[in-house]
Structures are given as structure tokens and as C-alpha cells.
N, C-alpha and C positions, 0 to 999 in steps of 0.2 A: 529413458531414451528422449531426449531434451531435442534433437533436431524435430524428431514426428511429433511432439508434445507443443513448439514451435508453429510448425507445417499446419497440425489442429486448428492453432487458434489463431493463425491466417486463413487462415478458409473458412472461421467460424465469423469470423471481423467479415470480413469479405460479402457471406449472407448477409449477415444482419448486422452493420456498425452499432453497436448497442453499448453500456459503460459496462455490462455484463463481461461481453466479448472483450473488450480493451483490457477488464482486470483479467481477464485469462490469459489473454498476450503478456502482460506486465510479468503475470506468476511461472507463464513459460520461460523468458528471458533471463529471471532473478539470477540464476548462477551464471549464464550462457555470457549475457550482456546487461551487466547491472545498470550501464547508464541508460540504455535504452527502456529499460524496467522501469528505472527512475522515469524517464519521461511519460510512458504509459500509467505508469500510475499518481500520477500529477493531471492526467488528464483525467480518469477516474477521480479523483478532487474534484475540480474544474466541474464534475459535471453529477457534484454529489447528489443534487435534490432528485436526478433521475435514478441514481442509484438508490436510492431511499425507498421512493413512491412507483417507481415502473419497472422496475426487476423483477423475476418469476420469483425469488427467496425473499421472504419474510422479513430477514432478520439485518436487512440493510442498513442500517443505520450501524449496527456492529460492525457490520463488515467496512464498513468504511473508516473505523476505527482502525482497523485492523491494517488498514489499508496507509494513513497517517503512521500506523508505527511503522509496517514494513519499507517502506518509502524514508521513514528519518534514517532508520538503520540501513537502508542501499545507499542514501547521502553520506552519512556518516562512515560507511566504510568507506566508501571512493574519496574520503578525505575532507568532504565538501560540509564542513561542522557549522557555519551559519545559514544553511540553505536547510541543514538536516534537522536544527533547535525549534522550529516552532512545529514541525511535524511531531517530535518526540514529545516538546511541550504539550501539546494537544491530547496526544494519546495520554498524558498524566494527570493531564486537567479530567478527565472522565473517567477516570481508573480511581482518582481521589474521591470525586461525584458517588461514584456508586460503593466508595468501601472496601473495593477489592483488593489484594494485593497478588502480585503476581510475581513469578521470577520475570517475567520481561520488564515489570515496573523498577524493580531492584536493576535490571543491566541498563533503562535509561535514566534512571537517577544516576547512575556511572558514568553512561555516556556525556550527562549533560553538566556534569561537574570538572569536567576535564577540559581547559581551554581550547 
């Protein structure tokens, strides 16, 4: 139910503007309103070192990864392939770093091969 999933994370922003609360609005939006997604989680960027160091979860710095792919892949579907290249980039440059290989690493080496 993506309106109350929405509604949530307005009201969660609302408490406490946090990069927390922003990436929750972002991951509400993804299907609803991609562009809006996109700009929420551009702002989550913008405001990585908080996400990293001042978030209740640990593992921020992944998540922020994660956050670079979902955001290349919302640009790159809404067509927008030079704004979406160095988000995807990013996510491949640390996916390389650590050895991993993933099916998402496989769909942006696609992505970023195609004009």
C-alpha cells in the first residue's frame, strides 16, 4: 500500500528531518513517483557523511551504496542516461573494490554500455 507507505514517511520527515527519514520517503516514492525518488535520494547523497556517522544502522556506508545504484537505475529508467552514469559508476567502482560480483553489477555493466 504505497499511499500509507508515502503518508509514513511524511510524517516520519516531518518528526525528525533526518537523511534516515529522506531515504525512507525516496524508497516510498520509487514505483509511485520515480522523479521525486530520484530527487530524494540525491539528497540522501548530498548529505552522505550524516548518513554514514549519525544514523541508528550500522551499516551506512553500504547503504549508501545502495542508495548510488538505486538512484542511477531511477535515472536511467526515466531515460535521463548522463545524470544516471556516475551513480552507476560509483556503485561499480566499490563492487570492483571489494570483489564482489553481483546480478545488479552484471544489469549496470548493461546499463552503462548502451549509449
Amino acid at each position: 500500500n504505497w499511499p500509507k507507505a508515502i503518508q509514513e514517511a511524511d510524517q516520519a520527515w516531518s518528526l525528525d528531518p533526518s537523511v534516515l527519514a529522506r531515504e525512507t520517503q525516496a524508497r516510498a516514492r520509487t514505483s509511485s513517483n520515480p522523479k521525486e525518488a530520484a530527487a530524494f535520494f540525491e539528497d540522501v547523497l548530498r548529505r552522505g557523511a550524516e548518513r554514514i556517522l549519525a544514523a541508528p544502522d550500522s551499516p551506512g556506508f553500504h547503504r549508501l551504496i545502495e542508495v548510488e545504484l538505486e538512484l542511477g537505475i531511477l535515472l536511467d529508467n526515466l531515460g535521463e542516461k548522463q545524470r544516471s552514469r556516475p551513480h552507476l559508476e560509483a556503485f561499480l567502482a566499490v563492487r570492483s573494490v571489494s570483489g564482489l560480483s553481483s546480478k545488479a553489477a552484471v544489469d549496470v555493466t548493461k546499463r552503462l554500455q548502451v549509449p
